[in-house]
Steps between C-alpha positions, in 0.01 A plus 500: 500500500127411526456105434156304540484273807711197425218230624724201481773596648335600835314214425803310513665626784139439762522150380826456640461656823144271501753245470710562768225681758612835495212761539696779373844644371696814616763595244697830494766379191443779185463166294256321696311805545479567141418119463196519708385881430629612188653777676847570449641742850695810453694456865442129599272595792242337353324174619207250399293314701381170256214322691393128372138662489367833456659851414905550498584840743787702285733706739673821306656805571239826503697652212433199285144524544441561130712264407314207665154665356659430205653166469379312820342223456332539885237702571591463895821764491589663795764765583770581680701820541843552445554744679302547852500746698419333826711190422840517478500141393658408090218452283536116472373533867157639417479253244578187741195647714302511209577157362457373867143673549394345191614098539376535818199326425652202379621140660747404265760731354795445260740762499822507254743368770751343299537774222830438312503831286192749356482674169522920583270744563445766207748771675771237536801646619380436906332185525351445822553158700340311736480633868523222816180701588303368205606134574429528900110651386408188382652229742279193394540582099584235252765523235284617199838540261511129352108542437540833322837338257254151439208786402752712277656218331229462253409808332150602375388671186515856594854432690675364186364796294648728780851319479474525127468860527869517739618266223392773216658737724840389542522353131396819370825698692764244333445576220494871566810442667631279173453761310746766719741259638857581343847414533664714848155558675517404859315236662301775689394675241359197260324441844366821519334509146347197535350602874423818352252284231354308739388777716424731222336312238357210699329769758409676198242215372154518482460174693775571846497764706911379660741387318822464746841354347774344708813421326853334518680528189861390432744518194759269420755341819232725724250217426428310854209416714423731768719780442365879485547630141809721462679747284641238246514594108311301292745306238452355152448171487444425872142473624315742733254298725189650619349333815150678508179541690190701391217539734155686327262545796594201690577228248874408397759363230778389529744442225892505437598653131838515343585748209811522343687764288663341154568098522534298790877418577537115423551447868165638558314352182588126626327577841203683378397123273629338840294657700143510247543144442421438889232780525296353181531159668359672839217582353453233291447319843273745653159346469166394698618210725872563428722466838677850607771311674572322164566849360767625704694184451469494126589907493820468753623200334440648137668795628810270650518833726335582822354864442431646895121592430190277409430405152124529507238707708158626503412849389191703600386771770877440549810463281580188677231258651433124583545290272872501543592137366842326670612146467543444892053570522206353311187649279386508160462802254148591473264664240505873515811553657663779448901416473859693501739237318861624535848274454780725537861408465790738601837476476731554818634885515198625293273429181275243439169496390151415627155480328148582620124558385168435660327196363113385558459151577244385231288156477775446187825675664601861498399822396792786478335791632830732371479591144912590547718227350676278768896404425746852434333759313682657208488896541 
């Protein structure tokens, strides 16, 4: 999707590399490449080379040459084959000697050396990685990656109406998928109709061209964390947690619904207030100036539970980015964050719950960027 050149945020991003003397950055990650060209890679062999001053160099594959006419925010886009016939080499090869030939120019270089995890490419199902080759090119580089998480922290204008759009997006599908969900229907198939949604309808709107869903849904004793979604029938009066992710060209949400068929079993009803009662007083804390590590302690001790996952994280060119508050570091929430709250609780051999929506750190507090209710939803 075409956007207009987002000014502060490159803006941004020189200052800090002014900051800490770094002439230019080479990043390969589909998130910071979409971060710093607006273009969004169908293979991951894609590349950017950010300089403090003058024009960035985009790196793409040949057969995304229209793409990049498209969407690119760099007029300096140069290609690479995927297929050679005089180089036997992988494609990410061509694309190191690219990326190489064009930093070559500069003193100081920041590559993404200590890279964590990086949001997917548009096809997904191979995501590339990191080759010792690309590391051993630039011997003398800098580690760019805390630069790049203190840049994507705070979010501009045209970011937040990007995230808002993911946030449409995955709303949008629950309640398609409250309207189907029924009493027998396996876990896989509620998960299907609401990836279905997301790819059909969100893709479908005027203002994204990709709208990708990623799922794990789970009814009932099946509710965990990081378990695959299974065959289990959906039961009256139990929950069915969706964990989530939408990504529309580039820009995420992430959110964790519940729905339930009939009434909540009694069992279920007492931790569902449990559990809001510590999310409303999460975000009741999350302000300008408010201290991160404060948060986790006041969530795990409202909780009286120690759920295995964080409780808060930022949300942008991927579903989970710095800021990612914990009582053992320091930092303060800052305006225009972008924020995943989610408490969980579950109970040992299966169920639980856990709640999750994307907030917007205002001068005042939070926005809710989800227009889907948090707590269980009645079906």
């Amino acid at each position: 999707m075409s956007h207009p050149l987002d000014a502060p945020k490159l803006e941004r991003v020189r200052a800090l590399m002014d900051e800490q003397g770094l002439d230019a950055l080479v990043v390969r990650a589909p998130d910071n490449v979409v971060y710093l060209t607006n273009f969004w890679g169908m293979k991951g062999y894609d590349a950017c080379v950010f300089p403090r001053e003058g024009e960035p160099v985009l790196i793409c594959l040949e057969a995304s040459a229209e793409d990049a006419a498209r969407t690119a925010w760099t007029r300096d886009v140069r290609y690479v084959r995927g297929y050679d016939e005089k180089d036997p080499r992988p494609p990410l090869a061509r694309t190191l000697d690219a990326a190489v030939e064009a930093a070559k120019r500069y003193g100081s270089v920041g590559l993404e050396l200590s890279l964590g995890t990086q949001a997917s490419d548009r096809m997904v199902g191979e995501p590339t990685t990191f080759t010792r080759a690309w590391f051993d090119a630039f011997p003398d580089a800098a580690d760019a990656t805390p630069l790049l998480g203190r840049a994507r922290a705070i979010k501009t204008e045209q970011e937040i109406a990007r995230i808002r759009v993911a946030n449409e997006i995955a709303a949008a599908a629950m309640e398609h998928v409250r309207e189907k969900l029924e009493v027998g229907m396996k876990e896989s198939e509620a998960a299907a109709i609401w990836q279905g949604d997301v790819h059909g309808r969100g893709t479908a709107r005027d203002d994204v061209e990709l709208a990708l869903p990623f799922s794990l849904v789970w009814a009932g004793k099946g509710i965990k964390t990081f378990t695959a979604t299974s065959d289990l029938p959906v039961t009256e009066g139990e929950p069915v947690l969706f964990e989530i992710w939408v990504c529309a060209d580039g820009y995420w949400a992430d959110h964790t619904k519940n729905l339930v068929v009939g009434e909540l079993t009694p069992e279920y009803a007492e931790l569902e207030a449990r559990l809001m009662r510590v999310y409303e007083a999460a975000l009741d804390h999350i302000r300008p100036g408010a201290s991160m590590a404060e948060l986790d302690v006041l969530v795990r001790e409202g909780l009286q539970f120690e759920p295995s996952h964080p409780i808060c994280h930022g949300v942008g060119a991927r579903a989970h980015e710095p800021p990612y508050p914990h009582q053992a570091a320091g930092g303060a929430f800052e305006e225009r964050m972008v924020l995943a709250v989610e408490p969980g609780i579950y109970w040992e051999g299966g169920g639980g719950l856990r709640v999750e929506d994307n907030f917007l750190v205002t001068s005042g507090g939070l926005e809710k960027l989800s227009a889907f209710p948090d707590g269980v939803v009645r079906c």
